[in-house]
C-alpha positions, 0 to 999 in steps of 0.5 A, spaced: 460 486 500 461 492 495 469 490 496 468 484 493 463 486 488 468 491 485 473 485 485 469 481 481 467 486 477 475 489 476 479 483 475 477 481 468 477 488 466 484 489 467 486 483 466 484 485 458 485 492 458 492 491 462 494 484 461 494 485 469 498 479 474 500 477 481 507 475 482 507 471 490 500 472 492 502 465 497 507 471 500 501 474 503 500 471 510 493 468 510 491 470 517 493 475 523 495 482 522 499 485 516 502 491 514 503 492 506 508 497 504 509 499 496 511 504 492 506 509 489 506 511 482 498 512 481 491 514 484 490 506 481 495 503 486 490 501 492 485 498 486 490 495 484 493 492 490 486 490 492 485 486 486 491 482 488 490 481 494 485 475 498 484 479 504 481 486 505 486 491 505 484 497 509 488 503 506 490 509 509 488 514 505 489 522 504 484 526 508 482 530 502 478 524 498 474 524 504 471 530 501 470 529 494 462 527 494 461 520 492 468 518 492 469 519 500 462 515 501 466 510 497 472 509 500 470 509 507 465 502 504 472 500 502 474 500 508 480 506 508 480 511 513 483 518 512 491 521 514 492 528 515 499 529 511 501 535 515 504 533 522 503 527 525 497 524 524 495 520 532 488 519 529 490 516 523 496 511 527 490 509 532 486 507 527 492 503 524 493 500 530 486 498 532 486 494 524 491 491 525 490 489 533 483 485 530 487 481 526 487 486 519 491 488 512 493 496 513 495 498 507 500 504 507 505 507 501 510 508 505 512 514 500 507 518 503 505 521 497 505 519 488 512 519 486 514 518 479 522 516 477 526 512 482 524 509 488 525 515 493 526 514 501 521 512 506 516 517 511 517 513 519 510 511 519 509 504 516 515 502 520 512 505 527 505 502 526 510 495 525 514 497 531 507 498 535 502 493 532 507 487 532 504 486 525 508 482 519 510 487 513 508 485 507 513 488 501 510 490 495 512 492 489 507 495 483 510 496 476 506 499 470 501 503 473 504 509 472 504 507 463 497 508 464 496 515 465 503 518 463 505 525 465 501 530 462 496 526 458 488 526 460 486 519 457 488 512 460 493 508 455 493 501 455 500 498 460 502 492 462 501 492 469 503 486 475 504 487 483 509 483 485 509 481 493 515 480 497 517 475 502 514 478 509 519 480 514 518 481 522 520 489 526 526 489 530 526 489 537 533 490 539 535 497 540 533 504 542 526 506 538 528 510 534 534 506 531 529 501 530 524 505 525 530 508 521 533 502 520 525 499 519 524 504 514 530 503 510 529 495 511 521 497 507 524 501 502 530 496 500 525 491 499 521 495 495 526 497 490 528 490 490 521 487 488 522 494 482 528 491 479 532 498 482 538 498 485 538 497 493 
């Protein structure tokens, strides 16, 4: 209920404030299990993800917002659930996988962390969780978020932001596994900088 409150709240928002669009929704499988992949440039990705998207989208998200009194009771009524970034978080994948195994959206920023500038490489987890689920994998890209609060500025500015969502693609089988994750990971991260406009 609060998800979708906070969609319908949001979106005309947004739509004044940043002139915000959606490129390809019909990309976006209608049911089954779906990982969605994207760059990460701002703390507005997953709000901006979630307004794009027709389905639910549980993300995964860094254990410390759990903490934060207020926001962690939120999020967790979002539908995200937390990852340790130290290590390999086994608790964290079992619950990805469990989503996706009743049919959900996970949402994950490959990257693993916010990163401004050119799109770096990915973290192996999206592709592991894709190679253990059979999930699809949604690409997504987000563009202009990071014009709404730049480097060293405290307010919000106002930005032309649009999420851009590529064509799904299925984890390769063939091949010893972790030849199948490297190349999945680097497949993921193309995908993206090919919805950026960067070069692959």
């Amino acid at each position: 209920m609060i998800y979708r409150v906070l969609q319908i709240v949001l979106w005309p928002i947004f739509r004044l404030f940043y002139r915000f669009s959606v490129s390809n929704r019909s990309h976006i499988p209608v049911s089954g299990p779906v990982l969605l992949v994207a760059n990460h440039t701002s703390y507005l990705d997953p709000v901006l993800l979630g307004l794009a998207s027709r389905r639910p989208i549980a993300f995964m998200a860094k254990a410390e917002l759990f903490k934060i009194p207020g926001l962690g009771w939120l999020i967790r009524r979002l539908y995200a659930f937390p990852v340790q970034r130290e290590g390999f978080d086994r608790r964290a994948v079992r619950t990805a996988l469990n989503k996706l195994k009743e049919g959900g959206v996970v949402g994950i920023f490959p990257q693993g962390s916010r990163e401004r500038g050119e799109t770096k490489e990915g973290l192996p987890g999206a592709a592991l969780i894709a190679l253990k689920s059979g999930a699809q994998i949604l690409p997504a890209a987000i563009l202009g978020a990071d014009k709404v609060i730049p480097d060293g500025k405290a307010l919000p500015r106002r930005a032309t932001i649009e999420v851009r969502f590529g064509e799904p693609i299925q984890c390769g089988t063939t091949g010893e596994k972790k030849e199948i994750i490297e190349q999945m990971t680097r497949k993921i991260m193309e995908e993206i900088r090919t919805l950026l406009g960067e070069p692959v």
